[in-house]
N, C-alpha and C positions, 0 to 999 in steps of 0.2 A: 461287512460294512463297518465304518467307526463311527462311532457315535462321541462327537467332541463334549465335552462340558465345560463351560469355563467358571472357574473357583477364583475368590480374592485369594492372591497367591503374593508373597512379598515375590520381587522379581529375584530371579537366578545372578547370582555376578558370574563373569566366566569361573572366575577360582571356584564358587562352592558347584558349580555344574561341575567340575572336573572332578571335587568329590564325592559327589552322588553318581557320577554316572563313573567309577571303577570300574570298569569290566573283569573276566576272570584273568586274562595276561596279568592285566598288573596286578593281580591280587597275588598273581604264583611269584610274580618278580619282588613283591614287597621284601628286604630284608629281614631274613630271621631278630633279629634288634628289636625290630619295630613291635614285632608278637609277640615279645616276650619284655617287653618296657611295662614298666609298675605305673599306678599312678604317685607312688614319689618323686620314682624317676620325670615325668612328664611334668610333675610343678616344680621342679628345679629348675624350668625354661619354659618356650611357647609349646603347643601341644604340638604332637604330631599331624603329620596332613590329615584333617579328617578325625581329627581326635579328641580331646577333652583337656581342661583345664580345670583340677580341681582348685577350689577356692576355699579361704576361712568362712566367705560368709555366701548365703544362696546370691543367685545371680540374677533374681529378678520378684517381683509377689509372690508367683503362682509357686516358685518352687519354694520360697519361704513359708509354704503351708504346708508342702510337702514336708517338710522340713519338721517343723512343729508337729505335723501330726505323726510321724516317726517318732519325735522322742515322746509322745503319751502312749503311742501303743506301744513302744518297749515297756510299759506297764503289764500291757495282758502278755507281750511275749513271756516274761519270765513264770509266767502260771505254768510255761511248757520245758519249766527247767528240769531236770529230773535230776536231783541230786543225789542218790544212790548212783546212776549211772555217770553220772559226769559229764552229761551233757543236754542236750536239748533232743524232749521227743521225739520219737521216729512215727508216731503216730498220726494220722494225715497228714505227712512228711512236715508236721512242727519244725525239726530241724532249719528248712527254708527260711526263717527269721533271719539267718547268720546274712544276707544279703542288706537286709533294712538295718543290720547292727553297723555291718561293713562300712553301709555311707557314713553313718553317725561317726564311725570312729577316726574316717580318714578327711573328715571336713569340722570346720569350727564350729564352736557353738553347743558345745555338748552339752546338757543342763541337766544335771543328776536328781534334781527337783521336781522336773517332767516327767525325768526314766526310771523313777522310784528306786535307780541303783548308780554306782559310781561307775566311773567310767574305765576306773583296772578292773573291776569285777565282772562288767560286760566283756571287756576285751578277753581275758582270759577264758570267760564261759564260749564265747562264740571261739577263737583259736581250739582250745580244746572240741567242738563238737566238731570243724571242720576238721581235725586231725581226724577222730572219730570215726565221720561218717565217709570220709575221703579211702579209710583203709578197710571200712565194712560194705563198699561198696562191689558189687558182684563184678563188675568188668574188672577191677583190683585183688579178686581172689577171694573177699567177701560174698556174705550170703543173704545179706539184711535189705538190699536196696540194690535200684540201681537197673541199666542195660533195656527195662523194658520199656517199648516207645508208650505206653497208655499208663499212669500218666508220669514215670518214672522219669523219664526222659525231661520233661517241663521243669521241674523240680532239681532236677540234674542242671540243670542251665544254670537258674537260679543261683544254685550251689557253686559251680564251676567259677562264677561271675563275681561274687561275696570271694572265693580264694582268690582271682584276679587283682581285686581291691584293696589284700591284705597279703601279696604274695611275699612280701620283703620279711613277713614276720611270720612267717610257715616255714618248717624242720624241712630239711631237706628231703625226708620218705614221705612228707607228704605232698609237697612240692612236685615229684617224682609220680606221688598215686592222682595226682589233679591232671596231668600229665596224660597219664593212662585213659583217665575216662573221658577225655577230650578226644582222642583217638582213637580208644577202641569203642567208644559210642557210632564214631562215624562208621567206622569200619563194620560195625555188627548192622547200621542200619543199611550200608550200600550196600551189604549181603543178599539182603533180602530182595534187590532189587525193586520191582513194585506190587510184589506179593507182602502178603499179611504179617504180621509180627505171631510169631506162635506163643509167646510169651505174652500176650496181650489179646486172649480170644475175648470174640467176641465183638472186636474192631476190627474195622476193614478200612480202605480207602476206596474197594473195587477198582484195584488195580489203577490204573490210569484211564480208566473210564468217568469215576466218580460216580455221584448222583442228586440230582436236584429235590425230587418228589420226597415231601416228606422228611427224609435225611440225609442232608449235604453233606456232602463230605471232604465239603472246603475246611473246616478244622481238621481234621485225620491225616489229608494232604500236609496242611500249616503244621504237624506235631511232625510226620518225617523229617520237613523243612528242618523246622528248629532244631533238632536232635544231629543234626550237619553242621549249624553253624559254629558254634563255638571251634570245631577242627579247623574250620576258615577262616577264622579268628587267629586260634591261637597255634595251629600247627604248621602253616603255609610249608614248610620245610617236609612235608612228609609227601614219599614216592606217591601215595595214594589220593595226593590232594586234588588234582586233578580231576578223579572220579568221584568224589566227593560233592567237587562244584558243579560237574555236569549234572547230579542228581540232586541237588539244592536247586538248580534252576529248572529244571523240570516238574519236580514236587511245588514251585513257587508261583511257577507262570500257570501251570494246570489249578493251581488251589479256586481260583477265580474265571475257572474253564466256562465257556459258552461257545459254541463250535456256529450261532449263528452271526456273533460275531466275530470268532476270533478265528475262522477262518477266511475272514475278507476283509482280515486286517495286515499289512504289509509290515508292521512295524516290526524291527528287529530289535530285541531285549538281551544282553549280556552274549550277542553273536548267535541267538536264535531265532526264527522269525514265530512273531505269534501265531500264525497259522499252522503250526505244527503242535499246534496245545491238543491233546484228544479226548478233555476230560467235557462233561457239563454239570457242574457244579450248583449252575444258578438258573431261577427262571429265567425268560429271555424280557423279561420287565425288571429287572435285575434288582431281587430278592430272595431270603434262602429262606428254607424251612428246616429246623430238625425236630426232633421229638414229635415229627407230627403237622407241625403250623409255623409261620413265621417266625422264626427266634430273632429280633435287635441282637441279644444277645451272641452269639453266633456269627451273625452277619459282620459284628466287630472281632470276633475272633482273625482276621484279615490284619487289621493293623495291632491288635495283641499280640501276633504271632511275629508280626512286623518289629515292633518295640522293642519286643524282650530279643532278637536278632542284631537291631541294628545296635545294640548296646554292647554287644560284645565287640563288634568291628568297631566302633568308636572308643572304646575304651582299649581297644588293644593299637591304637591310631593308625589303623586301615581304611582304604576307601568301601565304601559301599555297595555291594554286589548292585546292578544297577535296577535290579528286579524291586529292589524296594521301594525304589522312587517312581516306577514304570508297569506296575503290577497292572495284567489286562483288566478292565469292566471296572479297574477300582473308583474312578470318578464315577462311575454311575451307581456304584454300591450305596456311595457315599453321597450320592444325590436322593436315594430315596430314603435312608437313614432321615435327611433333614427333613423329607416331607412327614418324619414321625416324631420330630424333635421336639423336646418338652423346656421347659424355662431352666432346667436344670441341670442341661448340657447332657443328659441321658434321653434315650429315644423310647418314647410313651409304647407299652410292651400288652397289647390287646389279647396276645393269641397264647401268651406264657405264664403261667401256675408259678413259677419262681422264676430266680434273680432278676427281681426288680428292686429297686432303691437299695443294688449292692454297690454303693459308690465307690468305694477301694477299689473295687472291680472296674470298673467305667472309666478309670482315670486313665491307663495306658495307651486304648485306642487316638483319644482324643490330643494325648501328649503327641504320642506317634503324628500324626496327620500334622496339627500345629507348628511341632517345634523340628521337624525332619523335613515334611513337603513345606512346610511353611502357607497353611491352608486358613485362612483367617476366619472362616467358620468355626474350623475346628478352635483356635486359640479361641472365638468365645465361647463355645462350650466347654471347652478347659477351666476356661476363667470362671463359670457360672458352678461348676461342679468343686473346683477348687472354694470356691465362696462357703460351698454350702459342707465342706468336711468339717471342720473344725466340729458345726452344731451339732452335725448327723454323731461323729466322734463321742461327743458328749452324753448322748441321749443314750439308756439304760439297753441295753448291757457297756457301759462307759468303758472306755479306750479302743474299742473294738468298731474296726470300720467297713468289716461286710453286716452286715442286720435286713433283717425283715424274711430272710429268705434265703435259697441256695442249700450250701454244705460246709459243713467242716473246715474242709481244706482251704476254702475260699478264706481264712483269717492268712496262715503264712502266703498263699497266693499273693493277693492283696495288696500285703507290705515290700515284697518281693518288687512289685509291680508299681508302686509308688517310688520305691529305692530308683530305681531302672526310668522313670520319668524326671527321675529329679536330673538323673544321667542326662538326658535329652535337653534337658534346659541348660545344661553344665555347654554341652557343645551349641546347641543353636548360640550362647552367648559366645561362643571362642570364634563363630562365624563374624561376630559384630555384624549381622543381620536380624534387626530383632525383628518378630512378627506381631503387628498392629492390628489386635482381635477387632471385629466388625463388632458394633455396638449390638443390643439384644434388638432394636427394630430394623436395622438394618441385617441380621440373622436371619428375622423369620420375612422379610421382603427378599431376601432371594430364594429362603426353603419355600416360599408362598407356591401354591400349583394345584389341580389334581392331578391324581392318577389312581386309574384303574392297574390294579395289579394282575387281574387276570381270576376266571372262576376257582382253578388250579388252589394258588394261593388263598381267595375267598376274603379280600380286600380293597373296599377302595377308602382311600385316603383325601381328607383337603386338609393343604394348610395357609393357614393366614397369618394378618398381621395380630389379628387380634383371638384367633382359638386355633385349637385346632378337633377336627372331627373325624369320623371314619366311622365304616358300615362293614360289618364282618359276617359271612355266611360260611364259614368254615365250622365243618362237624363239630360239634360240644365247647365251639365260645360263637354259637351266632349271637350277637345284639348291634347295635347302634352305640357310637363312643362322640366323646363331647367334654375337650379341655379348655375352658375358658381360661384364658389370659396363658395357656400352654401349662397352666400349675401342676407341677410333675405332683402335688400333695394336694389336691382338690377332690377330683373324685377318683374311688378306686374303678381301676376298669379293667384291671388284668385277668387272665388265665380265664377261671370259669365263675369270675364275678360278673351277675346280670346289669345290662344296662338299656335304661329303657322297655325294653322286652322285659317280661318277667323270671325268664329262664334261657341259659344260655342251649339247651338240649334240643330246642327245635328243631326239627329235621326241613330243611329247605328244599321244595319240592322245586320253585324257578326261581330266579335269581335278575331281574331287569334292572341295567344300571344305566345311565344316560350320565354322560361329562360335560361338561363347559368350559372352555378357557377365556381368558379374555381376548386372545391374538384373532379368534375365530369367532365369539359369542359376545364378545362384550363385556363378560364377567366369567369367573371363576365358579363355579358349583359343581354339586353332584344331585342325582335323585337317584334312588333306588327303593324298587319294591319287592320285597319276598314276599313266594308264596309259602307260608311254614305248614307244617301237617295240624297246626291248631288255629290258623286262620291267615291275615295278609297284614302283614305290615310296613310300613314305609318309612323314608329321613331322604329329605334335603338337607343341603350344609349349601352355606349360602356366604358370598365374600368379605361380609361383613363382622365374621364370626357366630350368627343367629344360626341354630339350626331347625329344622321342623319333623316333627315324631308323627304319625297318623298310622291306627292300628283299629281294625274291625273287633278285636276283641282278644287275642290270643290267648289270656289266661285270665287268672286272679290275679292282683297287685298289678296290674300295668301302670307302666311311667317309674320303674325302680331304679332306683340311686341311690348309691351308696358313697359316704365320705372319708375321706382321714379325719382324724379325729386324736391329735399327738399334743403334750409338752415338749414341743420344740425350738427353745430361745433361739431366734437368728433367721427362724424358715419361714417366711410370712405365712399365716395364717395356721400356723401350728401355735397356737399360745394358750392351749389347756382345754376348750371349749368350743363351739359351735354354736350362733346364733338363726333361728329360722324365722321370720318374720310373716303372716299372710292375714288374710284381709280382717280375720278375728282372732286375731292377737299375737303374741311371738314367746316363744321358748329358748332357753340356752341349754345345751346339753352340755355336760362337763366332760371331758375326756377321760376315760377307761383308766389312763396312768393318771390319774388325779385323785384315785381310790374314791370321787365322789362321786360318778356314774352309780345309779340306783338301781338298773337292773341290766344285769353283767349277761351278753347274747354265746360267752364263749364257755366251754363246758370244762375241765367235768362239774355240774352242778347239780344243784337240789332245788326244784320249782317247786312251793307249796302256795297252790292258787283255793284261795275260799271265794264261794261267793253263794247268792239265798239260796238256802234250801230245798230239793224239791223232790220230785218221783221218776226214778228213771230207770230202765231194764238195761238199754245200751249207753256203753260212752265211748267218745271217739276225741284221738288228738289229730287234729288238722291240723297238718305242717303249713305252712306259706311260706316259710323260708329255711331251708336249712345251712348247714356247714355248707362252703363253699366247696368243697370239696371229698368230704365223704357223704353229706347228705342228712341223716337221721339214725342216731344208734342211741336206746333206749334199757338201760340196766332193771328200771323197773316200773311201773304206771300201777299207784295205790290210788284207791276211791275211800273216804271215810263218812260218817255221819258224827262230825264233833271230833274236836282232836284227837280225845283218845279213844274212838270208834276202831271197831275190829275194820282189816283189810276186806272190802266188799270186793276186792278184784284179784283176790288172791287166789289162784285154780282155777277161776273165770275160762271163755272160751276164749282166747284171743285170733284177730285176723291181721292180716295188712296189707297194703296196696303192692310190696314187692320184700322178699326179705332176703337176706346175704344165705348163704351154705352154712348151715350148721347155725344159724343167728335168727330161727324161725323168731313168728310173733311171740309165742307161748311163753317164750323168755323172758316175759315182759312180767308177764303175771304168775313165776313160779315159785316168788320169794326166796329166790338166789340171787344175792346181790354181786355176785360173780358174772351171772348170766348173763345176757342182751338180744333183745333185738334189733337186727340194722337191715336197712334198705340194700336191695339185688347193689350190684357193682353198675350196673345198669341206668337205677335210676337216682344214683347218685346226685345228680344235677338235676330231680326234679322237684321242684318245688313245694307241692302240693300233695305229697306221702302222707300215708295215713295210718293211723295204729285204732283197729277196733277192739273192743271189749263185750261181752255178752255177761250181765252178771246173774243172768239165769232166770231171772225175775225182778219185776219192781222192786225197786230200793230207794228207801231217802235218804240224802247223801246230801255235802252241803261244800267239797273239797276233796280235791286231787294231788296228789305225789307222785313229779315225774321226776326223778332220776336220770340224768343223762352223763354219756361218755365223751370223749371229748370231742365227738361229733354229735355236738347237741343243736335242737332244733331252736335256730334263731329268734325265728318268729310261729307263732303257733295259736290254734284256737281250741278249747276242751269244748265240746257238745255232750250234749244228750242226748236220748231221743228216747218216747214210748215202744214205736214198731218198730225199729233199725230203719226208717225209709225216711221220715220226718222228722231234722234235727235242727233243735236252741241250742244258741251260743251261751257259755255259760261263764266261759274266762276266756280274758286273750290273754300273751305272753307273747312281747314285753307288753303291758298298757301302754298305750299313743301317748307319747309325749307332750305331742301338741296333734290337734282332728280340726279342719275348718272345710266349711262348705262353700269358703270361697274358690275363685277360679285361678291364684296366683298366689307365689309362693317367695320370698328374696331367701337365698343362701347364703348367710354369712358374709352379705354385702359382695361375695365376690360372684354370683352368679342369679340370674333365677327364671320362672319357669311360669308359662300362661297355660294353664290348662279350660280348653274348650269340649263344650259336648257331656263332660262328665257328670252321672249321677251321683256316684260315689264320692264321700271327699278323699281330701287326700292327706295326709299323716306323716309326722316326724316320729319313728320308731329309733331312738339312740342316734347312731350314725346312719339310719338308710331314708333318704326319704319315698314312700309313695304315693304318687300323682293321682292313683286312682286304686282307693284302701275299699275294695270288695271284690266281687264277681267281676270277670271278664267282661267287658263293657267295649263300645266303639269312643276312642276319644281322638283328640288332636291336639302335642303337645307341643308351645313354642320354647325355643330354647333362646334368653335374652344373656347376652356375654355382658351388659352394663348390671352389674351387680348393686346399684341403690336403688333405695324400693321406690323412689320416684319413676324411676323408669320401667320398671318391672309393672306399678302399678298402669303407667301410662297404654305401657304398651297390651295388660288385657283392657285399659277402656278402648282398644283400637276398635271399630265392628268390623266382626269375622266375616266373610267370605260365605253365602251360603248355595248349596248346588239342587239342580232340579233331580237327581239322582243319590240314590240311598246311597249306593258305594263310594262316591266322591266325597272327597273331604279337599279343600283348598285354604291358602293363610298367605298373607301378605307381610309377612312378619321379614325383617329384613329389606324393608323395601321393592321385592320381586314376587312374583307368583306361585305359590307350590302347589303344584295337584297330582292328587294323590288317585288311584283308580284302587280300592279296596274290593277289587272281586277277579274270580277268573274269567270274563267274558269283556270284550273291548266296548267300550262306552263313549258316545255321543252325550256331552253333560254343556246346561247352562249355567255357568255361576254368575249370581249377584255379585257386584263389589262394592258396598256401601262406599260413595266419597262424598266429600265435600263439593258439590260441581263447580265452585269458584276455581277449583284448581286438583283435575280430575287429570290421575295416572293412565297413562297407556300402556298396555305389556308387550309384548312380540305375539302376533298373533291375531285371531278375528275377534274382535270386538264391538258392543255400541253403546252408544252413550246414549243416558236414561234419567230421566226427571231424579233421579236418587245416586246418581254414581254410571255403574256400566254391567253389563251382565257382558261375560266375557264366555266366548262359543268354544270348549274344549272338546279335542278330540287324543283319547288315550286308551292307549290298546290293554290287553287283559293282562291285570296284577303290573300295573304302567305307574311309572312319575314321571314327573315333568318340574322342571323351574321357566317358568315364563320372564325373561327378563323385561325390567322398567324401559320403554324404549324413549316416551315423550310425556310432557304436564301438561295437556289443556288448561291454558286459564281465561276469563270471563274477561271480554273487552274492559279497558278501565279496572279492572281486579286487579 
């Protein structure tokens, strides 16, 4: 079956349909001329069909950022100049720079002031390393580079594309070796047919099968692809071209495989029919996973692979294989992307450890889509992402535009990848079609929806005009996620950051989701209730942007939130600090790059906590929060009485709640400051690790030294105890910034939070807030997306919702119903619903009305939620 989507699309004129939809005939008929025309040659006149026009000046904003931010990161390129060798690193193929030099050099505007160098001295460094690495390339007789598709090939493009640019002012032998590796790339990959690269173990595509669970192998597919085009680009003249194209459309049309759609799909792609694709790449909710869990990242690898493609056929002024503009399930890829879109033209990345806020990275997909299909979604996520380079640019490590995460390689990727978008703006302008990006409210009203992705993938998602949300029961990131106003830099929520839940490790025993649309229900929502192995906890997301949290108890620290916290001129709400506001009183935390943050959560550091004096045999550090990622590693744990007190815990017995291979407790207390203790591999992600100490007998002691490695323990409480069974808190680390026993909380004006039910208060630690700072408790937290404390405070003076039933928890927060069933067994519950009776709410459902409001009769099955949607207002004759 097909599944249509309609996208703001600028409309097709017949001419640019004729050249996006090239098929392979006319690609073999194109003129040897055509493939082998410079871009000199092409601005001597109009571009070729389907070609480019280079220009002195960019051709529109978005690439004038491009633009700009090329000539500041030829700043960090040149840190990978190797001046002994005479050229630019081969190391995480550095060399790839010579692309981002290429546009600089062959378009105006060169600014030596930017590029920290002249513009002969670029030219000649970048000339010299393509000579270089053109003749040390292995398909050339070389040994250094090159021929293997993982990830040699990628970088080979790049390369091939940067001599394209600059072909008129390359030697003839190297002209000649460019030549080579365009050809015999293609030819070593069509070898293999669609078995493995043996030069590249380790990667598979699984043959033309593929695979969705886990690890797609829709990139694997997209790197054969790519590793073919340039030969279809720039060799059309060669006997083998032919075969060439046949397995570029195969590896192209299979990258995006789904056999329950694409075999009841009739449409024919470059004289294929998609029913003959035999891969399945993707869930049938059409979403990918690799490494494990849903990658955004990944899922764009589709029009990344796209980008860096269609730059070669347009720069060489060829038409378009038509696979690029016709790629199966791609509109549906690209529709669920938007149900995870962030303000920042990047897709909010819940289930991923890395590449998030690698914007260099982010740019190509969204160029692709934009300025090729002409997808007006995408131009404004182009545009919103383009906004925000320049700042990201700036901010420390300066010139450099993958940060926060990733690898290496990802700096020349990047540039590479900007260069090649800028390309794409060059031709959608020689189209004189330009594409009119949808405003930012107009974006998130057509990405608005939910959707169940499926237990499989272990997401459901809503999004709105005004947040967005989503509930992840996927092994080691389950929590609840929650981005008000879509702010890609509000709270962090990715990989194995907790949110809400106090740990992402919970193991999900059931999983109940219930949807809403409006076409069916009236309104848009979700509810969902896990049962986790530490208790039940629940989230509605509600259309208004409000969401609702309700948890029997799951851990210590429940309702955890953590923020960004950056100097970033330009990014709203990056501007050095963090203000929290709740009912006794407010705090500013300063941000970490401000050097004025007081106590720094990231290691390796030296905690020396004192406090009164007292008698104690055992001490213990109680984690509550560790590295996000490794959890708790511990170099040393000293007790003293008075500073310069002998080590009371040196040779000590030590224990632990879990400890790595060869990283026992004992480590802790052997006085090698080499040594360490660190948590199993296991319980890495849990919270609540522990390091005991036995010091053999009563001691009075008054102060502790912990030592940590760079997996130090966030947040933490030192104990004592008499018997080992009965234990006083004696320090925490970090001290609460700000502690209130009020029930609400404002974040930074841009968000905040009503907390009901709760004993404990709740606490500004640095950047994390939590909701409820003690023991595992039942609470219910609202999530308010109006960020002034007016309404934060408005909405706790709302009255809660209360139930004749322990398990039930319900909140009107939003204007609709939530109820929550906090146990394994199905419940028959009455809730009160305090109103005003002058003008008393009705929900969907049995209800009565009651000298006080209404008690509304729920019936919810075991570990159940529900949204009761608003259906009518009673109001009082004459009211």
């Amino acid at each position: 079956m097909e599944f249509p989507v309609q996208h703001h699309t600028t409309p097709l004129s017949r001419r640019r349909f004729t050249q996006l939809a090239g098929i392979t005939a006319a690609l073999v008929a194109v003129p040897t001329t055509l493939a082998t025309a410079s871009p000199a040659l092409a601005a001597s006149g109009k571009p070729a069909a389907g070609g480019i026009k280079p220009s002195s000046t960019p051709p529109d904003a978005v690439a004038a950022t491009y633009h700009q931010v090329l000539l500041r990161h030829t700043r960090w390129t040149e840190t990978q100049w190797d001046a002994t060798a005479g050229h630019y690193k081969a190391t995480d193929f550095g060399f790839a720079v010579v692309l981002g030099h290429a546009l600089l050099l062959t378009r105006g505007g060169y600014d030596a002031d930017a590029t920290g160098i002249d513009e002969a001295t670029l030219r000649s460094r970048t000339l010299a390393t393509i000579t270089h690495f053109a003749a040390s390339n292995r398909l050339t007789g070389g040994t250094e580079w090159g021929k293997t598709l993982f990830f040699d090939s990628t970088f080979q493009l790049y390369f091939v594309l940067a001599a394209r640019l600059l072909w008129d002012e390359l030697d003839t032998a190297t002209q000649a070796n460019i030549d080579v590796i365009v050809r015999e790339q293609a030819a070593y990959t069509t070898s293999l047919g669609s078995g493995d690269d043996p030069l590249s173990p380790g990667w598979t595509p699984d043959g033309l099968r593929g695979n969705n669970v886990g690890d797609t192998k829709l990139e694997e597919m997209g790197v054969y692809a790519q590793s073919l085009a340039p030969a279809l680009a720039w060799a059309p003249d060669d006997a083998r071209h032919s075969d060439w194209n046949s397995w570029y459309g195969t590896w192209s049309r299979n990258e995006t495989g789904l056999p329950a759609a694409d075999h009841a799909n009739p449409t024919v792609v470059d004289g294929v029919p998609v029913s003959d694709n035999t891969a399945q790449n993707l869930y049938d909710t059409f979403i990918v996973e690799n490494h494990g869990s849903f990658g955004p990242h990944y899922q764009c690898e589709l029009w990344r692979t796209s980008g860096r493609n269609t730059a070669h056929f347009v720069t060489a002024g060829l038409p378009m294989p038509e696979v690029l503009a016709a790629q199966p399930n791609a509109d549906r890829l690209w529709a669920s992307l938007l149900t995870m879109m962030s303000d920042a033209g990047e897709p909010l990345m819940p289930m991923v450890n890395d590449r998030e806020h690698l914007y260099g990275r982010d740019v190509i997909p969204v160029a692709f889509l934009a300025q090729v299909l002409g997808d007006r979604a995408a131009a404004r996520a182009e545009t919103a992402l383009a906004d925000r380079l320049p700042a990201y640019q700036a901010y420390a490590p300066v010139d450099r535009i993958t940060k926060f995460s990733g690898e290496p390689k990802y700096e020349p990727e990047a540039r590479a990848e900007i260069a090649i978008s800028y390309l794409l703006h060059e031709w959608r302008a020689a189209q004189r079609e330009k594409v009119t990006a949808l405003s930012a409210d107009e974006l998130f009203r057509q990405a608005a929806g939910v959707t169940d992705f499926g237990t499989g993938p272990g997401l459901v998602a809503h999004q709105t005009q005004r947040a967005w949300a989503a509930s992840v029961s996927k092994p080691g990131f389950v929590k609840f996620c929650w981005q008000p106003a879509h702010d890609d830099w509000l709270f962090s929520l990715s990989g194995s950051t907790p949110m809400f839940l106090p740990t992402t490790v919970g193991k999900v025993a059931t999983r109940n989701v219930a949807t809403y649309t409006d076409l069916r229900d009236g309104l848009d929502a979700t509810a969902v209730l896990l049962a986790l192995d530490s208790g039940y906890a629940g989230f509605t997301t509600l259309p208004g942007g409000e969401v609702v949290y309700a948890t029997a108890g799951t851990g210590a620290g429940e309702g955890h939130i953590e923020l960004f916290n950056l100097t970033m001129p330009g990014v709203a709400g990056l501007d050095g600090s963090r203000t929290y506001t709740t009912a006794d009183g407010s705090v500013t935390v300063p941000a970490a790059d401000t050097g004025k943050s007081g106590h720094p959560t990231n290691g390796p550091r030296v905690d020396n906590l004192v406090f009164t004096q007292g008698t104690y045999r055992y001490l213990r550090m109680q984690g509550r929060r560790g590295n996000s990622q490794y959890g708790y590693s511990l170099y040393a744990f000293e007790a003293r009485d008075g500073a310069s007190g002998t080590d009371l815990a040196r040779g000590a017995t030590a224990t632990a709640s879990s400890a790595a291979t060869g990283n026992g407790a004992a480590l802790a207390v052997d006085g090698d400051a080499a040594t360490r203790w660190a948590v199993s591999v296991a319980d890495r992600a849990r919270a609540d690790s522990w390091l005991e100490v036995d010091l053999g007998a009563p001691a009075a002691l008054d102060r502790t030294t912990l030592s940590w490695e760079s997996a130090a323990g966030q947040a933490y409480t030192v104990q004592g105890s008499a018997d080992g069974s009965t234990w006083t808190d004696l320090a925490t680390y970090p001290p609460a910034d700000l502690s209130s026993s009020g029930d609400w909380i404002n974040v930074d004006g841009r968000a905040g939070f009503v907390v009901r039910g709760a004993a404990n208060p709740l606490a500004v630690y640095g950047d994390t807030v939590i909701l409820s700072d003690g023991p595992a408790e039942p609470l219910l937290v609202e999530g308010v997306p109006d960020g002034s404390t007016a309404a934060v405070r408005a909405a706790a003076a709302r009255p809660a919702p209360t139930a004749d039933h322990d398990a039930v928890r319900a909140s009107t927060a939003g204007g609709h119903l939530s109820l929550f069933n906090l146990s394994g067994s199905a419940v028959n519950a009455s809730v009160s619903l305090p109103q005003d009776t002058r003008s008393v709410t009705l929900y969907a459902g049995d209800q009565s009305v009651t000298a006080h409001g209404t008690v509304y009769h729920a019936e919810l099955g075991a570990a159940g939620a529900a949204v009761a949607p608003a259906r009518a207002v009673l109001r009082a004759a004459g009211g």
